[in-house]
N, C-alpha and C positions, 0 to 999 in steps of 0.2 A: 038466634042461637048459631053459635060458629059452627058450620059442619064438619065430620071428622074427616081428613086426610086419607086418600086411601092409596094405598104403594100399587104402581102399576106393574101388573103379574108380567114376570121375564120370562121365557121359553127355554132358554140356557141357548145351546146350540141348535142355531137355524141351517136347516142344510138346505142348497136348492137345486137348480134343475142338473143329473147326471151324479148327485153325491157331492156337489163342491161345499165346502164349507161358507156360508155369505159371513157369518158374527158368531161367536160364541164367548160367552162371560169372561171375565177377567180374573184369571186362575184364584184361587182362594189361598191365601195367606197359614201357613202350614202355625200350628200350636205345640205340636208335639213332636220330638225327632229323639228315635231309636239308640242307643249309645252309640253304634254304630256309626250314624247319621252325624252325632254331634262330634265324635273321634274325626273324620273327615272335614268336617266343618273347621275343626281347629287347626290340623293340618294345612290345608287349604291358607287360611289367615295366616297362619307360622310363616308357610313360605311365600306367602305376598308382601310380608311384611321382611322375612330376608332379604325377598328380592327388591325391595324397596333400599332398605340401607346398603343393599351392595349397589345400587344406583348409587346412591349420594356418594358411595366409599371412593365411587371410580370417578366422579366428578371432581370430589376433592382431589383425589389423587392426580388427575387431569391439568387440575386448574396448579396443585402446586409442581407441579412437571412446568408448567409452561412459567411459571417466576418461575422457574431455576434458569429455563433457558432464555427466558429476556435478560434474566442479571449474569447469565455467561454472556450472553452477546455483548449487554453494556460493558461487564467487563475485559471481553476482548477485545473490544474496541478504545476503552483504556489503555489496552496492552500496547496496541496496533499506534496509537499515539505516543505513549510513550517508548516505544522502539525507535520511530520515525525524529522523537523530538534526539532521543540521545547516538540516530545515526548524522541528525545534524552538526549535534555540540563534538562529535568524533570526526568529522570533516572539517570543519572548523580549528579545530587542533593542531589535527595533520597540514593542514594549510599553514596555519599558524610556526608550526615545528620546520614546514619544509624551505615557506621563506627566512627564518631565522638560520638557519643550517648553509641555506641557499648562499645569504647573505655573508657570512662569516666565509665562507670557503671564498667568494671571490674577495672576500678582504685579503685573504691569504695569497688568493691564487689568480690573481687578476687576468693573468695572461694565459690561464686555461682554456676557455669558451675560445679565443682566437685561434689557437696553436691547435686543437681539436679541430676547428673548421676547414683553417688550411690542409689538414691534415685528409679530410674528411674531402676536398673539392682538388683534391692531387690532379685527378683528369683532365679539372677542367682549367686550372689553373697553368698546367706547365707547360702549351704551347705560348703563355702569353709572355709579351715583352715589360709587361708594369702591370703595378698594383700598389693601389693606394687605400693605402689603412686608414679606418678613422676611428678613435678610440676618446674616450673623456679623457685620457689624461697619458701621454705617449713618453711616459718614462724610459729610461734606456736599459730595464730591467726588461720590459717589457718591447719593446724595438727588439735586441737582441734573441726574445727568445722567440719573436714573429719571425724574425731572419732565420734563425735555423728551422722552425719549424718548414718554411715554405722551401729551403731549400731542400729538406729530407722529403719534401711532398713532387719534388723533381722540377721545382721552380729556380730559373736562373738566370732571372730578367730584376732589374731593379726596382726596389722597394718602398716606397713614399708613404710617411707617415703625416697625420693631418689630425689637427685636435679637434675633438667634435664634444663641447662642456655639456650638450643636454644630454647626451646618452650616460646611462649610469655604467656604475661600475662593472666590469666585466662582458660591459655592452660591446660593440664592433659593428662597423661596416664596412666592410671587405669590396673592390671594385674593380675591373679588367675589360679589357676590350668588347670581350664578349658575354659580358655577364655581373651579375652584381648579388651579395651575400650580403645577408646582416643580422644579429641579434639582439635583441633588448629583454632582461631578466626581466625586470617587470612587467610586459607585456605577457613575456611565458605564464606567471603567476597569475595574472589577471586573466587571459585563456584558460588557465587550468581552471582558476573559481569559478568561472561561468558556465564552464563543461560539468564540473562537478554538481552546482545546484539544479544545472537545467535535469541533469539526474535525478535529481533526490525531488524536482518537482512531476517531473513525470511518472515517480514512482508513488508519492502523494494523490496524484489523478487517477492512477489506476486502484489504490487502497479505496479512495471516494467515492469510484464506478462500483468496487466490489461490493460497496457494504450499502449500497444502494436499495 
């Protein structure tokens, strides 16, 4: 015959030496609350539960803050390239425009660059007793207007002109006892491009560093 089960008797709260509490039962599980009780209770959940969606509120609100400002960065860093791309195609132009311009004027004006130089080395030019011009192409347009210019420059020593076919147009090289002068347009233009890009690359290196 199975014997009956029998529940071993609990004491509730054991105090021991001085009043310390050692164990005391595991609070009881409440059945009934006062309207009072249950007004608070709901309370209580109301605002756990507000405070819960204004969690998520601010999260979301967070998280779309932050795509706004990755897709401004992306797109100011679109900006930032296409600024960069269309300060190149605007260099490129004005390079383009200045050797055209360049060009044309000494079709016109051959004997400009020279007549400016002598003009421009009056000091250094008028103790000398010669000077020999050398030009691509020693026309007597261009003879004549070397001859006065260096004479207005306080040169009064004789003038030797010499054909020099690599130099281009408007080109010169001017030569004296103590000294020697020269121009090549394309050389200027070709210094200018590489002044110009090594600009526009150094300013490309530091956009790169910033957005780093």
């Amino acid at each position: 015959m199975t014997q009956p089960v029998h529940k071993k008797f609990e004491f509730g709260t054991v105090f021991g030496a001085g009043g310390r509490i050692v164990s005391a039962p595991p609070p009881r599980e409440k059945k009934f609350y006062t309207p009072e009780e249950v007004e608070e209770i709901r309370k209580s959940a109301q605002a756990a539960g507000e405070s819960s969606a204004m969690a998520r509120a601010q999260m979301a609100q967070a998280a779309a803050l932050q795509a706004l400002a990755d897709a401004a960065q992306a797109g100011l860093s679109g900006l930032n390239d296409a600024i960069f791309a269309h300060k190149q195609a605007a260099v490129r132009l004005a390079l383009v425009c200045a050797q055209k311009i360049g060009a044309e004027a000494l079709e016109r004006f051959p004997e400009a660059p020279l007549t400016a130089a002598l003009d421009a080395l009056n000091q250094e030019i008028e103790p000398a007793t010669r000077l020999v011009l050398s030009v691509s192409n020693p026309s007597d347009e261009l003879k004549a207007a070397a001859e006065e210019a260096a004479m207005l420059a306080g040169f009064a020593g004789a003038v030797q002109f010499r054909e020099h076919p690599t130099l281009p147009k408007g080109g010169f090289e001017v030569m004296w006892s103590d000294g020697r002068a020269e121009y090549n347009p394309q050389s200027v233009f070709e210094a200018l491009e590489n002044t110009l890009n090594e600009a526009l690359e150094a300013e490309a290196y530091h956009q790169s560093r910033t957005h780093e």
